[in-house]
C-alpha positions as CSV (number, residue, x, y, z in Angstrom):
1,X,-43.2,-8.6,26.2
2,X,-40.7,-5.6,25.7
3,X,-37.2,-5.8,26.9
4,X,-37.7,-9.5,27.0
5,X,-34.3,-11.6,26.0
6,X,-34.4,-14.2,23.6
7,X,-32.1,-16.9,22.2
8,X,-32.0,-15.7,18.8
9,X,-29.6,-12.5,17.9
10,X,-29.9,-10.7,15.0
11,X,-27.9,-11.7,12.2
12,X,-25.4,-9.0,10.7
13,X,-26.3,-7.8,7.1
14,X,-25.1,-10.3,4.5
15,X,-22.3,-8.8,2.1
16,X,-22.9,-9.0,-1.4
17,X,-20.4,-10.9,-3.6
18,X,-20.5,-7.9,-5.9
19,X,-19.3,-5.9,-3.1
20,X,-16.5,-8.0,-1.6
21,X,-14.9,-8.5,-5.3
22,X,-15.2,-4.4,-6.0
23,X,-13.5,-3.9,-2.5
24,X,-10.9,-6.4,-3.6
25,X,-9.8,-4.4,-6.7
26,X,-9.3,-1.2,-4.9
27,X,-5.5,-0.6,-4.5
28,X,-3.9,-0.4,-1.0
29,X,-2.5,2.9,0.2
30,X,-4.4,5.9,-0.9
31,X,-6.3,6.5,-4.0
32,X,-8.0,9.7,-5.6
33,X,-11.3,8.6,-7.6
34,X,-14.9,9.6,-8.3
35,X,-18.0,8.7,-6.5
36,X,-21.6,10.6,-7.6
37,X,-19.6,12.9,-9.9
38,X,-17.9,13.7,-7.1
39,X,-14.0,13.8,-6.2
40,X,-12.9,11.8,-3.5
41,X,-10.1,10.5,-1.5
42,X,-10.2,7.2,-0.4
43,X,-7.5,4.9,2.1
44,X,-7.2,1.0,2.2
45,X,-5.5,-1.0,4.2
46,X,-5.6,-4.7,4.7
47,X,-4.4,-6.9,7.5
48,X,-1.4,-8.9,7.0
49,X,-3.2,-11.9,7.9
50,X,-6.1,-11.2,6.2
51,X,-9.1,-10.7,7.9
52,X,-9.6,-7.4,8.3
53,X,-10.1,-5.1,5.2
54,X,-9.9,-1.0,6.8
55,X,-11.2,1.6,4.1
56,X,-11.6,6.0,4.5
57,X,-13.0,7.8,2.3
58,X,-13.4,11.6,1.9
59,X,-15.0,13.9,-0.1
60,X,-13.1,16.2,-1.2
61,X,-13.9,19.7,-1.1
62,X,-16.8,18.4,0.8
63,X,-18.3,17.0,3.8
64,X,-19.0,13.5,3.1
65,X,-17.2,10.4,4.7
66,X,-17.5,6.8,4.3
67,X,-15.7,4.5,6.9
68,X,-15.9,0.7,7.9
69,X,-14.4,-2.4,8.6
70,X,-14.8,-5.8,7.1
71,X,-13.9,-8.8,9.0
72,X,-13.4,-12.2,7.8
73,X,-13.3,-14.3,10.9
74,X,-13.4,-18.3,10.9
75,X,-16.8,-19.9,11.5
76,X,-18.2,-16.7,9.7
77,X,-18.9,-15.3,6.7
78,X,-17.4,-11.7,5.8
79,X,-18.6,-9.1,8.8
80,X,-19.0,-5.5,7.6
81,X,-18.8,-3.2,10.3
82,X,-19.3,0.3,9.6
83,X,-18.3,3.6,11.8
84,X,-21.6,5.6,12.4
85,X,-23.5,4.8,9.3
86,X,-25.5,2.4,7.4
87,X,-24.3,-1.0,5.6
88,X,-26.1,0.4,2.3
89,X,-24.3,3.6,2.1
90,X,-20.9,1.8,2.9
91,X,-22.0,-0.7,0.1
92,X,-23.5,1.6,-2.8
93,X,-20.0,4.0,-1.9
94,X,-17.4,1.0,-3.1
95,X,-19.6,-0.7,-5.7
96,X,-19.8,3.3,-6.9
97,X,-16.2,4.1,-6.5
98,X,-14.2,4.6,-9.3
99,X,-10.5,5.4,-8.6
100,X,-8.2,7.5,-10.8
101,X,-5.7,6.4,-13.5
102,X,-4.5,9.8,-13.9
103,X,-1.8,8.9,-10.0
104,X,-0.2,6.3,-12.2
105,X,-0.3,7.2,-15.2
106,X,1.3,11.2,-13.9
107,X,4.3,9.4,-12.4
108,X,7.4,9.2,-14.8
C-alpha cells in the first residue's frame, strides 16, 4: 500500500573503517591537497567533545565541492551526514584525498 507507515526506518549508510581512519589523518584547519589529479582545498574541524567531525572541500580553479558531517552519538555507530550529495562521493573524496606536504614543509 503506498504512503503506508511502518515500524521499520531505514538504516543510515554504514561507514567504512577505511573511511573513518583516512578522515582521522586529515589535519585540522585547512589543507591544500590533490583529489583526481585535481587541486583542492579542503577544511576540517572537529568538535571539542568529539562527536562531530565537520569537513569542506573545494576544487580549486573549479566547481566541485564536497561537504558533510559525521556524527558519533552514543547508542550509535558513526552517522555520516552529507550536505546535498551522496555518501559514496563523500566517501571515495576522503579515502582519495591526498593533502600537501609542500604547506609544511614551505614554512621556515
Amino acid at each position: 500500500m503506498p504512503g503506508a507507515v511502518t515500524s521499520s526506518r531505514e538504516a543510515p549508510p554504514s561507514v567504512p573503517a577505511s573511511f573513518e581512519s583516512a578522515l582521522a589523518k586529515l589535519p585540522e584547519g585547512y589543507v591544500d591537497g590533490i583529489f583526481g589529479n585535481r587541486p583542492w582545498g579542503v577544511t576540517v574541524k572537529r568538535s571539542e567533545d568529539g562527536k562531530r567531525t565537520w569537513l569542506y572541500g573545494e576544487e580549486l580553479g573549479g566547481t566541485d565541492i564536497v561537504s558533510f558531517n559525521l556524527y558519533h552519538l552514543a547508542g550509535s555507530g558513526p552517522t555520516l551526514k552529507p550536505c546535498e550529495m551522496s555518501s559514496a562521493k563523500v566517501v571515495e573524496f576522503v579515502l582519495g584525498f591526498v593533502p600537501s606536504t609542500a604547506k609544511a614543509a614551505s614554512r621556515p
